[in-house]
Structures are given as C-alpha cells and as structure tokens.
VEXDOSE-88426 format. One record per residue (C-alpha): residue number from 1; residue in three letters; x, y, z. Coordinates in Angstrom, 2 decimals. Last residue first. Example, Ala and Ser with C-alpha at 12.3 -4.5 7.8 and 13.67 -1.06 7.14 Angstrom:
VEXDOSE-88426
<atom num="2" residu="SER" east="13.67" north="-1.06" up="7.14"/>
<atom num="1" residu="ALA" east="12.30" north="-4.50" up="7.80"/>
end
This chain:
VEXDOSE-88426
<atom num="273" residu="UNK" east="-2.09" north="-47.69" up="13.85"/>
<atom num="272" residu="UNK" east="0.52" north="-47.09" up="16.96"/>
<atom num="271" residu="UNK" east="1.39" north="-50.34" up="18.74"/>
<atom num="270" residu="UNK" east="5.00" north="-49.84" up="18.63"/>
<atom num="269" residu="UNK" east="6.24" north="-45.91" up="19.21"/>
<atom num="268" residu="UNK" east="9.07" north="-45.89" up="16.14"/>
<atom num="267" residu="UNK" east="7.07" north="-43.32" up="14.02"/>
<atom num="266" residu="UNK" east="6.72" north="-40.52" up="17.36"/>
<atom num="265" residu="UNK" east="10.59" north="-41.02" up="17.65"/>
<atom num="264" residu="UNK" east="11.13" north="-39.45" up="14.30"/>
<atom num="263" residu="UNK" east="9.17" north="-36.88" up="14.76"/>
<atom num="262" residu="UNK" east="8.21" north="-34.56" up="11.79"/>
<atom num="261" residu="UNK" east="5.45" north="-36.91" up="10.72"/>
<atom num="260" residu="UNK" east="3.70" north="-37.99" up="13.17"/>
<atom num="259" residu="UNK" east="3.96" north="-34.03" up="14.82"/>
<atom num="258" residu="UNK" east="2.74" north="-33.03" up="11.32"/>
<atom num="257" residu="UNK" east="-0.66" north="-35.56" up="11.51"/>
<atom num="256" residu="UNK" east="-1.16" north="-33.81" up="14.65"/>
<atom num="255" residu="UNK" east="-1.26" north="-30.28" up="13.12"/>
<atom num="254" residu="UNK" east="-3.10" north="-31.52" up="10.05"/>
<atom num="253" residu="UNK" east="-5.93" north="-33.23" up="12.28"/>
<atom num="252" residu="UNK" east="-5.67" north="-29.36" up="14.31"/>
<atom num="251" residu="UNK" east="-6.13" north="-27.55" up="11.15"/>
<atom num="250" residu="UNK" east="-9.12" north="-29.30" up="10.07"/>
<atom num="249" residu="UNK" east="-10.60" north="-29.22" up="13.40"/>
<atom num="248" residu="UNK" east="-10.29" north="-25.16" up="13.43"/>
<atom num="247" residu="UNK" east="-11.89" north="-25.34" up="9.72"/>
<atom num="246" residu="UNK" east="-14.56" north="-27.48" up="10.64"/>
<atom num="245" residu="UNK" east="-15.60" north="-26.12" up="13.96"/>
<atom num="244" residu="UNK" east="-15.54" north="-22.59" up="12.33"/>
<atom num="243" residu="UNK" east="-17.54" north="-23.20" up="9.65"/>
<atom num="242" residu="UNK" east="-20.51" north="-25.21" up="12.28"/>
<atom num="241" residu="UNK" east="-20.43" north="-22.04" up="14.28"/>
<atom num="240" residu="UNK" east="-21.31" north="-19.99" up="11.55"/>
<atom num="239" residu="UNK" east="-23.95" north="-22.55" up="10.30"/>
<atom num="238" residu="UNK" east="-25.40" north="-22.86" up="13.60"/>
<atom num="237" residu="UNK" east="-26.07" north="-19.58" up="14.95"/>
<atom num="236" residu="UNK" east="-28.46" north="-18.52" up="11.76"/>
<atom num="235" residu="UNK" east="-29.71" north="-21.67" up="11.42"/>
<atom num="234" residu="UNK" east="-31.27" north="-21.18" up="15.16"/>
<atom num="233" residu="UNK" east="-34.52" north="-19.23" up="13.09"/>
<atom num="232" residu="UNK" east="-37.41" north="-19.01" up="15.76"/>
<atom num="231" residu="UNK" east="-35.43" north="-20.42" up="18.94"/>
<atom num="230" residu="UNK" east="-32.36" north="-19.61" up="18.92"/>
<atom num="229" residu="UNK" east="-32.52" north="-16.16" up="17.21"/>
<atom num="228" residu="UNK" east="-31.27" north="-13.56" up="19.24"/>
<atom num="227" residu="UNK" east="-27.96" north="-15.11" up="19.36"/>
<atom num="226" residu="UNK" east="-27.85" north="-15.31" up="15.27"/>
<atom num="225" residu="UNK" east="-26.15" north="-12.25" up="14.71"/>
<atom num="224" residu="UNK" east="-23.61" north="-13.03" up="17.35"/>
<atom num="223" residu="UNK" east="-22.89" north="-16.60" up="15.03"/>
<atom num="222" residu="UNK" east="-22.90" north="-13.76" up="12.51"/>
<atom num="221" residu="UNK" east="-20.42" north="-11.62" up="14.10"/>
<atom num="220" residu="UNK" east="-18.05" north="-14.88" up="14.87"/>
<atom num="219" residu="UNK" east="-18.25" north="-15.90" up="11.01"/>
<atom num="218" residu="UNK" east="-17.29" north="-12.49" up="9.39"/>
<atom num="217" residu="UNK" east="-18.66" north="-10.68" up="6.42"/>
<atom num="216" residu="UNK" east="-18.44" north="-7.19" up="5.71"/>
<atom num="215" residu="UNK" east="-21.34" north="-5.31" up="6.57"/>
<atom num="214" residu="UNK" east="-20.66" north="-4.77" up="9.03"/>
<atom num="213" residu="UNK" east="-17.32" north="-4.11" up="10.98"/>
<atom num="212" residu="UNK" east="-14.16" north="-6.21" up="11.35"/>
<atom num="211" residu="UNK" east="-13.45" north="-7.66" up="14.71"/>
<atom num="210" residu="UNK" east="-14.59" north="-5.77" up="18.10"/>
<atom num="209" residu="UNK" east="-17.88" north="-6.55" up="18.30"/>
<atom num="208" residu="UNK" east="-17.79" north="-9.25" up="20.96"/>
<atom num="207" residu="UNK" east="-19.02" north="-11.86" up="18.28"/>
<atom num="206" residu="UNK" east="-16.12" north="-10.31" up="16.10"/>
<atom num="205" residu="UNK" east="-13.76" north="-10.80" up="18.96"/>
<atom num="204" residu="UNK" east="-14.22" north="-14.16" up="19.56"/>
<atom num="203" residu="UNK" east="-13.75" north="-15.18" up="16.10"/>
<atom num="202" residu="UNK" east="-10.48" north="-13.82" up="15.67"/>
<atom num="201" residu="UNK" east="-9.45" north="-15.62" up="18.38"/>
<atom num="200" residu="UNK" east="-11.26" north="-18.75" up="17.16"/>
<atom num="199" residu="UNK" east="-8.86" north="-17.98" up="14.02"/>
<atom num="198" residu="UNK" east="-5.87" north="-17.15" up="15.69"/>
<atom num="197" residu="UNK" east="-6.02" north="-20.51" up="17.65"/>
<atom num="196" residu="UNK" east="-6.54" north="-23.05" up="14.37"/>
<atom num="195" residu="UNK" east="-3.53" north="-20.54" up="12.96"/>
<atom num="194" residu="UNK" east="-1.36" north="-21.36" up="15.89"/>
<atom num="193" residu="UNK" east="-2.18" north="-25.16" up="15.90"/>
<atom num="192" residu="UNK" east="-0.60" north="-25.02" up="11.80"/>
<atom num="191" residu="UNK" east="2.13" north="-22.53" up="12.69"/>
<atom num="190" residu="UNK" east="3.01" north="-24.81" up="15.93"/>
<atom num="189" residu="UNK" east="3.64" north="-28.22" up="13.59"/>
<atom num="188" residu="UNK" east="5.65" north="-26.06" up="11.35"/>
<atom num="187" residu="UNK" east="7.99" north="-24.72" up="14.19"/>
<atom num="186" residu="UNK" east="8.30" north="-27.89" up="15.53"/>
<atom num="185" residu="UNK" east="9.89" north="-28.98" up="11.79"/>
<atom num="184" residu="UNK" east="11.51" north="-25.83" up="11.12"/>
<atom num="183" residu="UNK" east="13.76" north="-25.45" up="14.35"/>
<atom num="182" residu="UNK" east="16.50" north="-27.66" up="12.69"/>
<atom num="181" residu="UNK" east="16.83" north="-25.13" up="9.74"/>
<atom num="180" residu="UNK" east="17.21" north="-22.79" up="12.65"/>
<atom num="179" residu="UNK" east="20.43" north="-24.59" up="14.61"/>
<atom num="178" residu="UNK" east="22.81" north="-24.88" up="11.59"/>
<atom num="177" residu="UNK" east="23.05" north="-22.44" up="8.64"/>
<atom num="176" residu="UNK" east="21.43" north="-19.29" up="10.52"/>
<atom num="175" residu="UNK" east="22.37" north="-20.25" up="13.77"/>
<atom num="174" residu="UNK" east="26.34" north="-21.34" up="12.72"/>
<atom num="173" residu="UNK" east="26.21" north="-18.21" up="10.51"/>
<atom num="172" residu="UNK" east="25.16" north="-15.37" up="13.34"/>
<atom num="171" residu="UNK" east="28.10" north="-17.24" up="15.79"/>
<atom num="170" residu="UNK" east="31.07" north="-16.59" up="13.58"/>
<atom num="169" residu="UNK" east="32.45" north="-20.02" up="11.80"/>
<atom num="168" residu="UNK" east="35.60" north="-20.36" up="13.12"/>
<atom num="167" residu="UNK" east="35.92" north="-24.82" up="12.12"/>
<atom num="166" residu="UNK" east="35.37" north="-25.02" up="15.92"/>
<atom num="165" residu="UNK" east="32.09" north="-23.58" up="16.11"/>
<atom num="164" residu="UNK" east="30.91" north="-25.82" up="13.06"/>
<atom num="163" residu="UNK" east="32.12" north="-29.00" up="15.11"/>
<atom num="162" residu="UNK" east="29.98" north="-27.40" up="18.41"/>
<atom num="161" residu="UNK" east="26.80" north="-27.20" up="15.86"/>
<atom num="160" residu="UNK" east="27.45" north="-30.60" up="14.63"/>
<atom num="159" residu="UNK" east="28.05" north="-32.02" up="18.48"/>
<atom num="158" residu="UNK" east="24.84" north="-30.82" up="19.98"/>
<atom num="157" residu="UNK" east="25.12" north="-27.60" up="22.91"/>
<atom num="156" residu="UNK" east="23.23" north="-25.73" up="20.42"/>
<atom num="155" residu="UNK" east="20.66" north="-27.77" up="19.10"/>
<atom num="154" residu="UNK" east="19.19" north="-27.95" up="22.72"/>
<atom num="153" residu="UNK" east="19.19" north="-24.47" up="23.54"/>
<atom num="152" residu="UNK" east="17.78" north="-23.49" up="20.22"/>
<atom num="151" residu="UNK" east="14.62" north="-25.74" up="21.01"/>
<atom num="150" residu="UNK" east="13.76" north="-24.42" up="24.03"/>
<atom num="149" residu="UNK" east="14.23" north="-20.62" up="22.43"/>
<atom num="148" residu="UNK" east="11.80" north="-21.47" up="19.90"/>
<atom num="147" residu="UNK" east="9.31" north="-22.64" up="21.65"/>
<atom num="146" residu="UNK" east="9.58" north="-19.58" up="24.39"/>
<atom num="145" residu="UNK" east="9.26" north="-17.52" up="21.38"/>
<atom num="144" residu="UNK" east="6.71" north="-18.77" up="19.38"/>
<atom num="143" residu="UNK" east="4.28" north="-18.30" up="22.56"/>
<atom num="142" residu="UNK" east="5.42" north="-15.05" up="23.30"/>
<atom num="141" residu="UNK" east="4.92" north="-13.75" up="19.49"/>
<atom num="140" residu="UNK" east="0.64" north="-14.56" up="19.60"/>
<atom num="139" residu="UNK" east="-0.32" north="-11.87" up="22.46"/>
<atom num="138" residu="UNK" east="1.39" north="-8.81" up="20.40"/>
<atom num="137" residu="UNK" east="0.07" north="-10.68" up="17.46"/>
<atom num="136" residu="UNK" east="-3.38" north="-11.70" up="18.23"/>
<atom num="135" residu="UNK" east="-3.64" north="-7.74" up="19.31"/>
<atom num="134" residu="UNK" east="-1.95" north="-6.08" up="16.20"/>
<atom num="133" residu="UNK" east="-4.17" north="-8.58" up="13.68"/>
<atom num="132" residu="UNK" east="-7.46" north="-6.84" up="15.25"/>
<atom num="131" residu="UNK" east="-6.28" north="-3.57" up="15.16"/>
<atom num="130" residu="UNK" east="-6.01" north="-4.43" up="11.09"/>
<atom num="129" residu="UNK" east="-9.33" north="-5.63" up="11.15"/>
<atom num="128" residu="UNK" east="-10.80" north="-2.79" up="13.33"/>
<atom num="127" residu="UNK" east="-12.76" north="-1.82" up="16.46"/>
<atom num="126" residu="UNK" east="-11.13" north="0.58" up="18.21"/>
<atom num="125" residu="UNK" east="-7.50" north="0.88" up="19.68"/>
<atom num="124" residu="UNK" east="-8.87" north="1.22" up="23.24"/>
<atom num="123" residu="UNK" east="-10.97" north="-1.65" up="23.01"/>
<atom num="122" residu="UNK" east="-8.69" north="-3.33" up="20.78"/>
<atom num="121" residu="UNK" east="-6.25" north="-3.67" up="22.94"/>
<atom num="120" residu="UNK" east="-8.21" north="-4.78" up="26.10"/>
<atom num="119" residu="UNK" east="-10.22" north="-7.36" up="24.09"/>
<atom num="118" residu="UNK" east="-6.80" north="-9.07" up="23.15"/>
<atom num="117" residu="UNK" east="-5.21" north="-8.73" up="26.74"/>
<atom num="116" residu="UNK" east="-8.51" north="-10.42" up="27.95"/>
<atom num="115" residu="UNK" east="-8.23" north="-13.33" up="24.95"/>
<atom num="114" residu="UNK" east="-4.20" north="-13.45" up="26.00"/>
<atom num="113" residu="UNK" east="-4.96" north="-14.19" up="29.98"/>
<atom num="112" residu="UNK" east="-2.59" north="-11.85" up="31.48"/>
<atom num="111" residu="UNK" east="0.66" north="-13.11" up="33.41"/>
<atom num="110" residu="UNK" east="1.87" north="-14.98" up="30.00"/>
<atom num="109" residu="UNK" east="2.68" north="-11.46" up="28.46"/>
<atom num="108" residu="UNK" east="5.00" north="-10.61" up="32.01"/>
<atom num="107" residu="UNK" east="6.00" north="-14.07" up="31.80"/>
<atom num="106" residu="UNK" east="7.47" north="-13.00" up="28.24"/>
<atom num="105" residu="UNK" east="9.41" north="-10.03" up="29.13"/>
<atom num="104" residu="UNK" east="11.00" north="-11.72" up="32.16"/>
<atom num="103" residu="UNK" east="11.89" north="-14.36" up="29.22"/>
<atom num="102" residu="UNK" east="13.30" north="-11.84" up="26.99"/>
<atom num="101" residu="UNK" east="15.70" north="-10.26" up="30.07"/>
<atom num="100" residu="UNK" east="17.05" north="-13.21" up="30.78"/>
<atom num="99" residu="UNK" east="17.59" north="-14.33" up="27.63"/>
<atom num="98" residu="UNK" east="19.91" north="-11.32" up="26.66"/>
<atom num="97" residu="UNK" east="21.46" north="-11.41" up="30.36"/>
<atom num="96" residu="UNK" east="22.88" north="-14.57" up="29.25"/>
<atom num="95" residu="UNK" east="21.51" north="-16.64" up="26.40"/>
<atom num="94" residu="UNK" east="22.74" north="-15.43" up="22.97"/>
<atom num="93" residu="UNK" east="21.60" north="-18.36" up="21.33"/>
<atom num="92" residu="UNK" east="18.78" north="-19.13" up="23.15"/>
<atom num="91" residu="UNK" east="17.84" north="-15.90" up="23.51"/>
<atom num="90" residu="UNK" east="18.17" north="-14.86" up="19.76"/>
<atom num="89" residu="UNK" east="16.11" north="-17.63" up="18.44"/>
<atom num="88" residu="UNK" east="13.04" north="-17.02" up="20.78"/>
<atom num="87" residu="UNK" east="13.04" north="-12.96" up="19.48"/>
<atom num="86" residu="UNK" east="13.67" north="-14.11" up="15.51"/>
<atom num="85" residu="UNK" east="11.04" north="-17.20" up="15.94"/>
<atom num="84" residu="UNK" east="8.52" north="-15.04" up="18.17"/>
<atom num="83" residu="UNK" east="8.88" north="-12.08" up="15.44"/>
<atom num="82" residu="UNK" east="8.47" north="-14.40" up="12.11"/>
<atom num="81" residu="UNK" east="5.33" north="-16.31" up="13.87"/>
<atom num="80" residu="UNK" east="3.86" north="-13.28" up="15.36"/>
<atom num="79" residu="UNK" east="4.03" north="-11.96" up="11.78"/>
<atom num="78" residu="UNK" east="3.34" north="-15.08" up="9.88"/>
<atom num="77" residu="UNK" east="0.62" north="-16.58" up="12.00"/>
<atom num="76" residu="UNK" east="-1.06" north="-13.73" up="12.61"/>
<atom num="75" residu="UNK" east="-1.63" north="-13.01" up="9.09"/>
<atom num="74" residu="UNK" east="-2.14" north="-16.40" up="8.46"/>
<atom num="73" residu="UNK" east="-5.43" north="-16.50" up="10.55"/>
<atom num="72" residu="UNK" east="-6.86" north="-13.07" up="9.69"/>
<atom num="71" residu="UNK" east="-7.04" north="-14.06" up="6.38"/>
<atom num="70" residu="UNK" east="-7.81" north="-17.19" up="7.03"/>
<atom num="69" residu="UNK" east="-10.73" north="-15.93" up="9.33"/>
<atom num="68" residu="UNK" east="-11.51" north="-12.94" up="6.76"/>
<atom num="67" residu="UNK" east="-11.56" north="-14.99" up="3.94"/>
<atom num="66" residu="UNK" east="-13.74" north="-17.82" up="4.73"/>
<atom num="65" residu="UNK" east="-16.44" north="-14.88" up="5.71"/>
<atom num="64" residu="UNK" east="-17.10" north="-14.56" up="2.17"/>
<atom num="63" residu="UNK" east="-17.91" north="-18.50" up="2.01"/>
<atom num="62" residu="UNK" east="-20.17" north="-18.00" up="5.13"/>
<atom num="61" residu="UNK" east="-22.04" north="-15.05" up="3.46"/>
<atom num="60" residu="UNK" east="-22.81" north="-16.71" up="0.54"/>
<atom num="59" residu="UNK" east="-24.06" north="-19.87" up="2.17"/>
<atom num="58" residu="UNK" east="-25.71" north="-17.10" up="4.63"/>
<atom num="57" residu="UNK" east="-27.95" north="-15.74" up="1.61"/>
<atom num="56" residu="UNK" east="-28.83" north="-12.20" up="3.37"/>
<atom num="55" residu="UNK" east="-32.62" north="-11.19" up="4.26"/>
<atom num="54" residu="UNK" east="-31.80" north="-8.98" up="6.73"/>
<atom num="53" residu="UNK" east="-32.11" north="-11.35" up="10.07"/>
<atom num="52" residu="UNK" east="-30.31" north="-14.21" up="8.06"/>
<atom num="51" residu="UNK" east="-31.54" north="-16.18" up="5.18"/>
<atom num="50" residu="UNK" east="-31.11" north="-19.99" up="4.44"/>
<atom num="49" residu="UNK" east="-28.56" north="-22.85" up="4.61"/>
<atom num="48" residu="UNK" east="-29.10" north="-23.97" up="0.81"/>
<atom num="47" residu="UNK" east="-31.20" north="-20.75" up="-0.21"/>
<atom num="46" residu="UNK" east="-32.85" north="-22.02" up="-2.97"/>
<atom num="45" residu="UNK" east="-33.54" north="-25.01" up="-2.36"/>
<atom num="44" residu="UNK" east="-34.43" north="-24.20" up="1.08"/>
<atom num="43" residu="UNK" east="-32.96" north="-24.08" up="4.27"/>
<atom num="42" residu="UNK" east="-35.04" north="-21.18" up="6.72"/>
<atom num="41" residu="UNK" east="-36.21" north="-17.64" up="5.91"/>
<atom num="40" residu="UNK" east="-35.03" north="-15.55" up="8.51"/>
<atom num="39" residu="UNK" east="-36.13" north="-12.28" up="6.34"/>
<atom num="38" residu="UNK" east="-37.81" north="-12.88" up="3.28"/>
<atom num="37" residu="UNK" east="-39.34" north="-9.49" up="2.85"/>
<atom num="36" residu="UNK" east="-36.13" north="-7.91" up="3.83"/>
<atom num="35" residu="UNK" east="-34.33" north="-8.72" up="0.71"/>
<atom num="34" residu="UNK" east="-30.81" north="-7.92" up="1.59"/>
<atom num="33" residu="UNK" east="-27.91" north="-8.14" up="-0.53"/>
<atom num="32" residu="UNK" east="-24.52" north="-7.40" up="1.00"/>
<atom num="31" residu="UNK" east="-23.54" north="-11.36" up="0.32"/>
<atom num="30" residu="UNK" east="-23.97" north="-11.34" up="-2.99"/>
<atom num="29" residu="UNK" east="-25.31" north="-14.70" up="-4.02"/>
<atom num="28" residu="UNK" east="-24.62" north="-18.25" up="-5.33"/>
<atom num="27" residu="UNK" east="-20.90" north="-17.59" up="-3.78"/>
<atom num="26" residu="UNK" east="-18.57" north="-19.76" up="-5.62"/>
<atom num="25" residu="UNK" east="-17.15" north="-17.69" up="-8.73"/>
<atom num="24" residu="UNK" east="-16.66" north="-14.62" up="-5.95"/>
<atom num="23" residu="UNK" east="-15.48" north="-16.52" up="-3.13"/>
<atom num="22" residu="UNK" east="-13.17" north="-18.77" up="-5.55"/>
<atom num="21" residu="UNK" east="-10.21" north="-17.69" up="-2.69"/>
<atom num="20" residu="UNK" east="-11.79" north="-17.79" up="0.41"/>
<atom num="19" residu="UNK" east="-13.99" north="-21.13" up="-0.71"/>
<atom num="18" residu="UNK" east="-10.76" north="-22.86" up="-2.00"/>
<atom num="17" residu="UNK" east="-8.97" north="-22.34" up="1.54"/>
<atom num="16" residu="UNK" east="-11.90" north="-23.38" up="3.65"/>
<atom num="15" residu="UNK" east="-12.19" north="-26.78" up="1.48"/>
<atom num="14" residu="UNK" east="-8.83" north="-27.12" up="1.41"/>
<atom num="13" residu="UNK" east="-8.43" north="-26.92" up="5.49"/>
<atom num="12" residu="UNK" east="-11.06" north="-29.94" up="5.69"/>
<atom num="11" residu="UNK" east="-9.50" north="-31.98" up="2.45"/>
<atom num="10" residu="UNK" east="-5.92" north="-31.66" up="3.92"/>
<atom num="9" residu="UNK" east="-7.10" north="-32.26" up="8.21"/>
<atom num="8" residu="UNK" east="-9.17" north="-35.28" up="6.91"/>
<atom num="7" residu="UNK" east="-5.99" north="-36.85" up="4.88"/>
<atom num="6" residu="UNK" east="-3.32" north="-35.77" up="7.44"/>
<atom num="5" residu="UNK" east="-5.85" north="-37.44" up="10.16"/>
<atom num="4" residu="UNK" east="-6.46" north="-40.25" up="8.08"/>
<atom num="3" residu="UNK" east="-2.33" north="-41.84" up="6.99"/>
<atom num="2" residu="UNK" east="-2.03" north="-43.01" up="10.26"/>
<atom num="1" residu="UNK" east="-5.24" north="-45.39" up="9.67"/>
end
C-alpha cells in the first residue's frame, strides 16, 4: 500500500505530461476550429467530452491546454525554484546582517496574500503568459527561500560540514560540495507541491482573465467559459475543472510519496502500511 500513492501520483502526472507533449498526434481535432452550428453540443461519439460555446472539440482543447499549465507550472518551478534556493542558501550560510535583511524581505512578500499580489502584477503588467510566469515567481521565490535557509542552518552547525571547515576549505566550496547536495531531497519534495500550486495559480488567473489570451487554450479560461453554462451545457465547466483536479492530485500523491521516500525517519514510523 506504500508503494500506491508514488504509483497513482506517476501514472496521473504522466498522463498530463504525454498529452502536452503528443498534443498534436493526440488531439482528434484542432482546437481553433469552430463550427458554430453545433455549438454546446454535449458527449458524443464523436465528440468524447463535447463542444464548447463556439463549436470547439474540448477533448482537443483540454489536451492543448495540458501545455500551458505544465508549461506554466515548471517554469515557475525552476526559476522561483533556482532564485529561492540561491537567496535561502546564502542566508543561512552567511547569516548575520545578510539573513537579516533577506528574511525582513521575505515577511514583507508573506504580508500580502500571494494570489492578490499575483492579480495585482499582472493587472498593471497586462494580461500575458510571460507576465503571468513573472508574478508566480516574484510570489513563488519566498517560499523556497525560507525552506532553504532552515535547512542550511541545520547542515551547517553538523560535524561533516565543521570537519570540512577545519581541513581550510573556503566557505563557497564547503556549501557547494557539502550543505546543498543535502538540501536536494526537501527541495525535491517542495518542487513537486510547488508545481501542483503554480498550476491552480495559473489557473486562477486565466478564469480572471489575466492568463494567456484566446484563442489559445487554457483550462482556467474554459472552466470561465463554461460559467454561463451550468445549467444548459455544465460539460463545459466540468471537464476543465476535472483536468486540473487530476493533474494537481497527481502531483501532490507524488509529493507525499517523495517525503516517504526521502525521509529516513518517515520509513522507521511502525504501524505505517
């Protein structure tokens, strides 16, 4: 049974990840065509999950979307992922006035509520993918950091890191060679969550308007899409939303199955299946 999770989050998160990236052998349809004579058309054989308010195949449409959210999602993930670790890393090590200094930074970030910060930025920036990466990272990095940066002040007082000190190896080696590679495993399990996060984020804004632009594909503008149709077509809503559960859940079963499997203490707990 400990072995299910990493299973379900694997075939969940491959399923999203083979879609973005066979999008054009997969997709039954293009998803820019419109046939307006059919529009809201429900499930059919045809049409596996139907036709949206223009007459667009939403299977189609859905698998095209699978590459903006991961897209989108690793993106993030790598940039405020890369900055966080190198900002975190450095005020640990450092500490002093250095780490003072980041973390007053940080609380400043954590004072705002980062979906409100997000909406604020792009706002004024305009609606845009690439505006949309800037905002999930300049709210994304402060998260990374403040991980980071617990977990560099605990290597660093350990014995190995104190024996490389004393063997005159110059402070930039002993983090590069001793306390980072030991950051890797948390940081792992937090790039998986982060991505699940950066993807509902993404999501969010594109139902707000603010995420890429029509007519290219995106799961949170469709799920908008499909607002004004509850009632008289609600497949348009559902599918969307139904994309984004699985993917999200995916990625959180592999970001618990990574915490079992990264922590040593986790696989001694007794009574765990």
């Amino acid at each position: 049974m400990r072995r299910l999770p990493i299973i379900l989050g694997i075939a969940l998160v491959g399923i999203s990840v083979l879609a973005a990236l066979l999008a054009p052998l997969v997709a039954p349809y293009d998803p820019a065509a419109q046939n307006l004579d059919r529009r809201l058309e429900p499930p059919s054989i045809e049409h596996p999950l139907g036709l949206d308010e223009l007459g667009r195949d939403i299977l189609s449409r859905l698998i095209y979307g699978a590459r903006v959210s991961l897209g989108v999602g690793l993106t993030v993930v790598l940039l405020a992922g890369s900055l966080g670790s190198l900002i975190g890393a450095l005020s640990g090590f450092v500490g002093g006035r250095l780490d003072a200094l980041i973390m007053r930074i940080s609380d400043v970030f954590l004072a705002f509520p980062g979906i409100l910060l997000a909406i604020a930025l792009v706002a004024v920036l305009g609606p845009a993918l690439r505006h949309v990466i800037l905002a999930l990272v300049v709210i994304g990095w402060v998260g990374y950091a403040r991980l980071v940066r617990g977990q560099v002040l605990q290597i660093r007082e350990m014995e190995f890191v104190t024996a490389a000190r004393a063997t005159g190896l110059r402070g930039g080696l002993v983090l590069l060679r001793h306390v980072l590679p030991n950051v890797v495993p948390t940081l792992t399990v937090q790039v998986s969550l982060g991505m699940a996060g950066a993807i509902l984020a993404e999501a969010s804004l594109s139902f707000l308007g603010l995420g890429i632009q029509p007519p290219t594909p995106s799961w949170g503008a469709m799920i908008n899409a499909g607002r004004g149709h509850l009632l008289d077509a609600p497949h348009l809503g559902l599918f969307p939303g139904l994309a984004i559960l699985v993917t999200v859940m995916g990625l959180n079963f592999l970001g618990d199955a990574l915490v079992d499997a990264l922590d040593p203490h986790e696989r001694r707990l007794p009574g765990r299946s």
